[in-house]
C-alpha positions as CSV (number, residue, x, y, z in Angstrom):
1,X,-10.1,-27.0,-3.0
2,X,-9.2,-23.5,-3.5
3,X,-7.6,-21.2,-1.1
4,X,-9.4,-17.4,-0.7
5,X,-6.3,-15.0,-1.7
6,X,-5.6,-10.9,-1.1
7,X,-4.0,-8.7,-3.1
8,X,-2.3,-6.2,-1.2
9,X,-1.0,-3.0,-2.5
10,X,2.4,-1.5,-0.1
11,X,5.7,0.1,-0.7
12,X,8.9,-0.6,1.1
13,X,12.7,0.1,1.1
14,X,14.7,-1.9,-1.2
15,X,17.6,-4.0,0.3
16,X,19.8,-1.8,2.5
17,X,19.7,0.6,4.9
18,X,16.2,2.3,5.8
19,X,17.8,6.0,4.8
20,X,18.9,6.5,1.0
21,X,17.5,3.2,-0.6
22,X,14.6,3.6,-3.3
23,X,11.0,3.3,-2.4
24,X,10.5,0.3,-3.8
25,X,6.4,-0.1,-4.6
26,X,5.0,-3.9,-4.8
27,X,1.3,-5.5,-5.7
28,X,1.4,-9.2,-4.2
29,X,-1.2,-11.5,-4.0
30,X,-1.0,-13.6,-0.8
31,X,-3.0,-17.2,-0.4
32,X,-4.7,-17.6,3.5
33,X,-1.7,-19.4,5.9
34,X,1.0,-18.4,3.2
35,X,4.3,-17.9,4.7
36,X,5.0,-14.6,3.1
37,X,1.3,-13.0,4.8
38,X,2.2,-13.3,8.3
39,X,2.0,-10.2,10.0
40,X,0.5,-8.4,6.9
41,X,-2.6,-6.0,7.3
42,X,-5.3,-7.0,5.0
43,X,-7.7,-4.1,4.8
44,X,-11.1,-5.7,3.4
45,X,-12.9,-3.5,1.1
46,X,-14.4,-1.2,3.2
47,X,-16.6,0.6,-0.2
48,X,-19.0,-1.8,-1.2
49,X,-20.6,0.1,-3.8
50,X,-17.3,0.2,-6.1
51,X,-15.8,-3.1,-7.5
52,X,-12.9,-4.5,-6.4
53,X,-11.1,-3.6,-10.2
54,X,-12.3,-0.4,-10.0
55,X,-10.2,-0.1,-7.2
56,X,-7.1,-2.3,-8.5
57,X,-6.9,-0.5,-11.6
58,X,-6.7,3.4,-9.9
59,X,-4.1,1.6,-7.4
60,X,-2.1,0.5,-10.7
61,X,-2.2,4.1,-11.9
62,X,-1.4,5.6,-8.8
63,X,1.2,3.0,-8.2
64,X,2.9,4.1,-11.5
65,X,2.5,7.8,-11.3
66,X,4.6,7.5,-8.1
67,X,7.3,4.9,-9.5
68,X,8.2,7.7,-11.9
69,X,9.1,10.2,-9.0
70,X,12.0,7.8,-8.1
71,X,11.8,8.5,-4.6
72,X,14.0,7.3,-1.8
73,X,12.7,5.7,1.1
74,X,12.2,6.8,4.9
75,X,10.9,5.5,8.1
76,X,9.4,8.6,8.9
77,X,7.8,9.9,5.6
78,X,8.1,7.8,2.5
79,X,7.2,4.6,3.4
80,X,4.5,1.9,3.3
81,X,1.7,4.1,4.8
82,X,2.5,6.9,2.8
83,X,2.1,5.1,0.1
84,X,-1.3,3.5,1.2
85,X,-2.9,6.4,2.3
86,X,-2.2,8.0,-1.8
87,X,-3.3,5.3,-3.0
88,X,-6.6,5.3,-1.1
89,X,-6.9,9.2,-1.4
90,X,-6.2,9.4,-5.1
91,X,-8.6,6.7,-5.9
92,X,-11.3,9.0,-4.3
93,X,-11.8,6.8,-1.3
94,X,-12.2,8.1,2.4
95,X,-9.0,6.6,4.5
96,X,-9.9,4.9,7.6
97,X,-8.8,5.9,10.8
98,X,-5.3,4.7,11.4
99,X,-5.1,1.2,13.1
100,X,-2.4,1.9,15.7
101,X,-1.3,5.3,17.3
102,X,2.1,5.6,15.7
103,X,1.9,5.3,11.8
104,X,4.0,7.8,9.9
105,X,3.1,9.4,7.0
106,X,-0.1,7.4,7.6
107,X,-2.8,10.3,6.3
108,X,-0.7,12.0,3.9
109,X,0.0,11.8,-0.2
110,X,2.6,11.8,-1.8
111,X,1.3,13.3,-4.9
């Protein structure tokens, strides 16, 4: 029996402290009860009239346009929402409203 996975798209810091460390930009795929997925948002594909590669493949461009800005990482700016919320925006996609109150960079793109 096969377990449903979910890709998820994020960026994070890379080992060290969250100020000067690279933005570090990942694409894991995480199976239901995995270890690795607790406390990870799973957004479900909130645009059902565009395919789910569609999708993947603009996130995988986006993903690499911003790798080759080499940017570092901060709480407060660069990180994991900001990097969401581009990849969302550049794919043409309307963002959702933000799930909790306090989410920054959550809204804005970095390219």
């Amino acid at each position: 029996m096969s377990r449903a996975t979910a890709t998820t798209f994020g960026g994070d810091q890379a080992q060290g402290l969250p100020f000067g460390s690279p933005l570090v930009l990942y694409e894991e795929r995480y199976t239901a009860g995995h270890g690795d997925a607790h406390g990870v948002v799973v957004l479900r594909l909130a645009w059902p009239n565009i395919t789910a590669e569609i999708v993947r493949t603009s996130f995988r461009t986006t993903q690499s346009r911003i790798g080759a800005l080499n940017l570092i990482y901060n709480p407060l700016t660069r990180n994991c929402n900001m990097v969401v919320s581009t990849l969302v925006l550049q794919a043409g996609l309307a963002l959702p409203p933000p799930p909790a109150r306090f989410m920054p960079g959550y809204g804005q793109s970095i390219l």
